[in-house]
C-alpha positions in Angstrom: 0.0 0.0 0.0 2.8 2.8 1.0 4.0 2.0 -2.8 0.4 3.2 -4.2 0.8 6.1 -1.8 4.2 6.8 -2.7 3.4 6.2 -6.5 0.6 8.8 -6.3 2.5 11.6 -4.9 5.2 11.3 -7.0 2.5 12.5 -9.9 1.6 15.5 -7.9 2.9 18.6 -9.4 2.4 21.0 -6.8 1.7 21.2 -2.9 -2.1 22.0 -3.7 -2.2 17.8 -5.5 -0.5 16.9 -2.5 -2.6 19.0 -0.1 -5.9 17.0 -1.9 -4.2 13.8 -2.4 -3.7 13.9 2.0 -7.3 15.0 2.4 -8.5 12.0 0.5 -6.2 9.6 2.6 -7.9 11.6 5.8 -11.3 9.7 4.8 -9.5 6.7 5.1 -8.2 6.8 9.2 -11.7 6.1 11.1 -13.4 8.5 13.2 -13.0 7.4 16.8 -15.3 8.7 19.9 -15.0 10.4 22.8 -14.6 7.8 24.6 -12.3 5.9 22.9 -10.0 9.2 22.4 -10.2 9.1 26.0 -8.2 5.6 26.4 -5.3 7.0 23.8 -2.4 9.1 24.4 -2.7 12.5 23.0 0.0 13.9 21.4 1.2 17.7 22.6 3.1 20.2 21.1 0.9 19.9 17.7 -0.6 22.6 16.3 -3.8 20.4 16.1 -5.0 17.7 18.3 -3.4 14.6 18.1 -4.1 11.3 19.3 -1.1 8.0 18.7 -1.0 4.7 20.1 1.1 2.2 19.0 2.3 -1.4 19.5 4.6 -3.9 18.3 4.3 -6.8 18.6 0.9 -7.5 18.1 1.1 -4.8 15.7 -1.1 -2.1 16.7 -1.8 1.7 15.7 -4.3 4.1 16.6 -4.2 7.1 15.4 -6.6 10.3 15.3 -6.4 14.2 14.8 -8.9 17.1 14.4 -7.4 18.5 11.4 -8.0 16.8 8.4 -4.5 17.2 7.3 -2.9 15.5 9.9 -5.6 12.6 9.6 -4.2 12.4 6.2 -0.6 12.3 7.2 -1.7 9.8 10.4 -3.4 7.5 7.4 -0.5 7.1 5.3 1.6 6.5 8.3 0.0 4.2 9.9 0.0 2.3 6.3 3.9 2.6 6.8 4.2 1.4 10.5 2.3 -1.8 9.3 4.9 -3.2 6.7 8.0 -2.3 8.4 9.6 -5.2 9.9 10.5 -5.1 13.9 14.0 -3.8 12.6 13.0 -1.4 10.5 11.1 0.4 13.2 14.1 0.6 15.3 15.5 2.8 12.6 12.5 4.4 11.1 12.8 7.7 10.6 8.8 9.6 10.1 10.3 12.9 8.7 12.0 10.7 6.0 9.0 9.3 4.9 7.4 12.6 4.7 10.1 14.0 3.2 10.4 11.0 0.2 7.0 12.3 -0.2 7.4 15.9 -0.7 5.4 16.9 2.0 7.4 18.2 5.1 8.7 20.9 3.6 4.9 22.3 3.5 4.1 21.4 6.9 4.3 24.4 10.2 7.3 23.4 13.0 4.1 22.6 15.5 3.0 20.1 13.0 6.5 18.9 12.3 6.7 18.7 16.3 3.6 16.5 16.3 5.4 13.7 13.9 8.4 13.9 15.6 7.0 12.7 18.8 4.7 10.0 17.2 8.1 9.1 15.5 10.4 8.6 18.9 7.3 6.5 20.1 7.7 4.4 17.0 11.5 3.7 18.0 10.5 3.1 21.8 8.4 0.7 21.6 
């Protein structure tokens, strides 16, 4: 799947195609309640609000935001997480993958700040 995605980014010509293209992934992360945004971590330091849970081993992600954009960008990485081996994750760097995608360079420092800590969880765990 993070092939498709990567394939249809790379035919993007500007940041408004990429802008859409993450709005249309955003569709795809599934809206969670209150209630259950009650039982997950939220993220701080974000310019939105931001919700990341994640395990290894079984292999386990829940993510959530407010913003659209960032459900977009919580979408494509949680299709990322989920192929990466156990190894992989030790090393796996989130701004990279935005970045392989054209897309960090477009994105505010809080929003930036919000990946970064979703991406240290990644290497915790």
């Amino acid at each position: 799947m993070i092939d498709e995605i990567s394939n249809q980014f790379k035919h993007c010509k500007s940041w408004e195609e990429r802008y859409r293209l993450l709005i249309q992934y955003s569709r795809k992360l599934p809206k969670l309640s209150e209630e259950e945004l009650e039982q997950i971590p939220e993220i701080h330091g974000c310019e939105s609000r931001l919700w990341f849970e994640f395990s290894k081993d079984p292999r386990k992600i829940v993510a959530y935001s407010d913003a659209r954009l960032m459900q977009g960008l919580l979408f494509i990485l949680s299709e990322a997480l989920f192929e990466l081996s156990n190894e992989e994750l030790e090393q796996f760097d989130i701004l990279q993958l935005f970045d392989e995608l054209q897309i960090t360079r477009n994105l505010t420092n809080t929003r930036l700040n919000g990946l970064k800590q979703i991406g240290e969880i990644v290497r915790e765990k």
